[in-house]
N, C-alpha and C positions, 0 to 999 in steps of 0.2 A: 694386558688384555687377557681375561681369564676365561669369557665363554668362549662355552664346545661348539667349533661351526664343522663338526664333521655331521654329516647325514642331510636332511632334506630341512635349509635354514627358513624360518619363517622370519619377516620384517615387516614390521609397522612405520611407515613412514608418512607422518602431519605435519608439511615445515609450512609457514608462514615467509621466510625468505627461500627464497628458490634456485639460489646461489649452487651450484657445483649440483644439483639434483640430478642432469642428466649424468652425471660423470656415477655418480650414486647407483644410479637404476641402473645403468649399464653394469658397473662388478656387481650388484647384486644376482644379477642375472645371470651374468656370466657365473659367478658361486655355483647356480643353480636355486638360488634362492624363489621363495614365492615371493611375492612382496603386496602386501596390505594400505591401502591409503584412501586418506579422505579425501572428499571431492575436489578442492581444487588441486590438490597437491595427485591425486588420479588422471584429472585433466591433461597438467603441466606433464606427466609422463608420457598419457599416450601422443601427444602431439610431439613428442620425444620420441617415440615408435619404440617404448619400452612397455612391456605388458606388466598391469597391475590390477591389483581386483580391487572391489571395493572393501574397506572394513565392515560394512554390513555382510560381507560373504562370510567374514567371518564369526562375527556375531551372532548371526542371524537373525540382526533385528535393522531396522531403519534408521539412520539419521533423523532424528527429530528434534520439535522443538527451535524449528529455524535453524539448526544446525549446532545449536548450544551440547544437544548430547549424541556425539561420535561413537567415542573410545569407553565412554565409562559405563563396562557391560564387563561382566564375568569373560564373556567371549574374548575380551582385550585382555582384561588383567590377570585373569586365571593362567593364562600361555604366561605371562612375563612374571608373575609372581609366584609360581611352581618350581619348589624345591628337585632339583633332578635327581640328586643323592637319596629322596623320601618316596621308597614303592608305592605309600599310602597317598601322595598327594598326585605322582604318574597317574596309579590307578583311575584316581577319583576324573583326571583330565580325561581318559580314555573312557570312562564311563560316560561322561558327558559329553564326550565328542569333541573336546577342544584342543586345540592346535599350539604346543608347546611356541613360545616367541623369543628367539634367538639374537634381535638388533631394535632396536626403536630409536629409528631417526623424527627428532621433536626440534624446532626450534619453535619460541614463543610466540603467542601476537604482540605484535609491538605498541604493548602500551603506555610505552613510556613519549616515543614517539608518538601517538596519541592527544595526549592529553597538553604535550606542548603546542598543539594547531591550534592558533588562539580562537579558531571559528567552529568548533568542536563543540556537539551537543553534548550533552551529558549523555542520554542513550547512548551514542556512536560508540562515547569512550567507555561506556559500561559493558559493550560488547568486544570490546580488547583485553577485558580482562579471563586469562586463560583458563581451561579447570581441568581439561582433561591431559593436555598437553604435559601440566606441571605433573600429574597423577603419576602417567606413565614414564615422566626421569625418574622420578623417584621410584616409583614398585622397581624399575630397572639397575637401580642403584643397592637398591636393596637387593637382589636377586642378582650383583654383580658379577659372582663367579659360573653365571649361565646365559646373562644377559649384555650386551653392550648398548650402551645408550651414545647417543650422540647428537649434541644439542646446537654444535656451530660447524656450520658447512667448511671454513676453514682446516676440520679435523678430519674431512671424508678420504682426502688423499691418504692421509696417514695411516688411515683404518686400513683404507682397500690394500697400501702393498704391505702394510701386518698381512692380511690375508692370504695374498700373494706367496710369500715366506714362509706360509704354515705356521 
């Protein structure tokens, strides 16, 4: 695990399974982390009594689209695909006001599970197919040595006492 979580961590978190989430929002918090999340997975927190803002806080723009476009907004990607090592690309963040992104917790929509419900319209399972979800493992992937992606709740414990240990 190569990103820096010394200073003020930002997290994006849009799971679809909701597996180990409160275990999640709790070390993140505890970190001192913000943490960023779409609506249901916002929901699933606060009823957790874990505070999370919306990713529109961070964007500053709306979910829309019925919800089809969250995450895919500069305000998302700019934080997760920002070179740290590159003053020009800091700068360019700070000019615009955006908020460096330190974790992105994504698991998928299940659509694989989907499209085996044999009573399953085509619409339904047209909208389990994910876009923004996939975007942000990857920019995170790519931006490895700044960023930790984590895509299966299985792997939340393991993150948190890495963190734990410094």
């Amino acid at each position: 695990m190569s990103a820096n979580l010394t200073g003020q961590l930002n997290a994006i978190v849009s799971v679809s399974d909701p597996t180990n989430l409160d275990t999640l929002g709790r070390a993140l918090i505890e970190l001192g982390a913000t943490i960023y999340a779409t609506g249901g997975t916002k929901s699933r927190l606060e009823a957790a009594g874990i505070e999370a803002h919306s990713v529109s806080d961070l964007t500053g723009f709306p979910e829309i689209l019925g919800g089809r476009v969250k995450t895919l907004h500069p305000g998302a990607l700019s934080g997760i695909l920002a070179k740290r090592s590159d003053e020009g690309q800091m700068a360019e963040l700070a000019e615009h006001g955006l908020n460096e992104i330190h974790l992105v917790a994504v698991n998928l929509y299940p659509f694989a599970e989907t499209i085996r419900k044999p009573d399953i319209a085509l619409e339904q399972a047209v909208e389990q197919i994910d876009i923004g979800g996939p975007t942000m493992i990857r920019a995170a992937a790519k931006n490895f040595t700044s960023v930790i992606a984590l895509s299966d709740p299985a792997d939340y414990d393991a993150v948190i006492a890495e963190w734990r240990h410094g």
